[in-house]
Structure formats: C-alpha cells, structure tokens
C-alpha positions, 0 to 999 in steps of 0.5 A: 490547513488541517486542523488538530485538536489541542489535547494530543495525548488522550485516545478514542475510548470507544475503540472498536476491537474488530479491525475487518469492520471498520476498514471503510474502503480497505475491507475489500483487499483483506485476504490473499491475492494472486494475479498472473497478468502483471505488466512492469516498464523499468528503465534500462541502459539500451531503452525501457524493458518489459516484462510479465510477472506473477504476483501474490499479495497479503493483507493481514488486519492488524488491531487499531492503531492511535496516535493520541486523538488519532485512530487507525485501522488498517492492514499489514500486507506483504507484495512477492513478485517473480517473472514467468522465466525465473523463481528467484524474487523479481520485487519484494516490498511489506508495508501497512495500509490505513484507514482514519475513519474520522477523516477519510485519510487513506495512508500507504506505507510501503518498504522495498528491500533495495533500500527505499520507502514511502508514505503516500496518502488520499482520502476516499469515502467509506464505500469508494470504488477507486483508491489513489495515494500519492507521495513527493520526494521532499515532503516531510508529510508524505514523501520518499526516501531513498539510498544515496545510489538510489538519489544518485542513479536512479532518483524516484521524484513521485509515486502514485498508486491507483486501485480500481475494484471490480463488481466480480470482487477483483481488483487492479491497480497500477502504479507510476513511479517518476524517475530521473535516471542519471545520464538522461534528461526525460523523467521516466515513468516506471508503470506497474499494473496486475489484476488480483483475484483472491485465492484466501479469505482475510482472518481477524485481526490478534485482539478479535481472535483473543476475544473469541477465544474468551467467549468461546466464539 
C-alpha cells in the first residue's frame, strides 16, 4: 500500500526549472528518433499478418508537472508509423512519459487515434538500463480504455512496453499487446518492436528557454 502524505495541497518548493536534468532514465530518449526495422504481428481474419514499418518518434521536455506534493518530470512524445509500400499513417499515437524523481515511479501515457488509451507504469532507477511499464484492462490506477467496437472486436486486456538502451546511444523496445479477438478463444499477442537511433538532439524545455533568454543564455 503506498503511502501519501496527509498535506495534499502544497507543492515542492525547491523545483528545478531544468527538465532534460533531471529526467532520471528518461534523459536518454529526449531528442527525435528514426528506426527502418520495425516489425508488427496484428490479428487478421485468415491468420496473423506481418509487416515492416518506418518509424519517427518525438520526445519534447515539457516544464515540471505537480500534483500537489507530487512532482514530475517528463517528456511529451509524438509516435508517426508508416509501412515500406505505403505513405499513408500506419500507426499514430501522442502521449507523455514521466519520471517521479521521489520514487522512481516511471509513468507512460499513450493515446492512439483509433479511439484507445492507456496509463501504464514501472519503477526504474536513475541510471536504469531497461525500462518496463504495464497497464490492465480494469484498473483504475493504470489501466486502459477502449471504444465500445474495440471492447467488442478486438478487446485489449494487457499492455507492456519494455526499452532497452544500447552503449552506441540507440535503443529498442517491443511491445506486447494481449488481445481478445472476438470469434477466437486464444489471446493474441500484438508485438511491435523497432530499434531507434536519433537523428536530433532534444531542446530545453519552455520555461528553460524563457530563462535563458532573461540572462542572455
């Protein structure tokens, strides 16, 4: 059982304005992203499909975030997707990652344009090399919410996400989605997995640009 303080109202006061430094594990997928490599296993009528994809991801530092006594930092990300024979989006999703410093509470908020999101959450520490958070259909902390022909056909009952960081400054990471997909009694496993390496370096987040500019930085 966590325990919260019993002053839920105050916030931190000794805030530090400069997201990218204290980002713990995060610090390391600030910037932009390409990966040519991705794999996807989704569920079709006549069996599962897979396809090879191309990959381009943001993570944009945003300024501290405080629940009351709670503070965060994090970063704001964009996921574009498209497959090797078409232009048009194969998979779009926007959402934050956060870090609570205080606790180690790594956080993953995800929202995909098909009508679904997420909350999923692990704990790391400051240095990890491997990040995994999870989320549960039915779970009021972190758990996942779907449309009703989503519940219907294709009902999403877990998600995790691992990320492994590689000495050369990529990463990877695959995802496995359990599904249950009406008309059949086996879950299925949607995988998704792509190795990134970045092709921008991350910027500061608003408030550290404001500040910069007052001193002339």
């Amino acid at each position: 059982m966590i325990e919260f303080p019993n002053d839920i109202y105050t916030e931190p006061s000794d805030v530090d304005p400069d997201t990218l430094a204290n980002l713990g594990p995060l610090r390391r997928l600030a910037g932009r992203w390409e990966g040519r490599m991705g794999v996807d296993v989704n569920p079709k009528a006549d069996g599962p499909e897979r396809r090879e994809y191309i990959e381009r991801i943001d993570f944009e530092p945003i300024d501290p975030q405080a629940n009351g006594p709670q503070l965060f930092y994090g970063l704001r990300y964009h996921v574009h997707i498209k497959t090797l024979e078409e232009d048009i989006t194969f998979h779009e999703q926007v959402g934050h990652w956060l870090w609570e410093p205080a606790t180690g509470l790594i956080l993953q908020s995800l929202s995909i344009p098909r009508g679904q999101t997420a909350l999923a959450a692990g704990h790391a520490s400051p240095t990890a090399d491997r990040l995994l958070v999870t989320a549960r259909r039915g779970e009021t902390e972190y758990g996942i919410c779907s449309t009703a022909f989503l519940e219907y056909a294709f009902r999403t009952d877990s998600y995790q996400i691992e990320i492994i960081f590689h000495d050369d400054g990529s990463w990877s990471y695959v995802t496995d989605t359990q599904l249950t997909v009406r008309g059949s009694e086996i879950p299925f496993s949607h995988r998704d997995q792509n190795t990134l390496h970045r092709i921008g370096e991350p910027k500061p987040n608003p408030l550290m640009v404001i500040l910069a500019k007052r001193t002339g930085g």
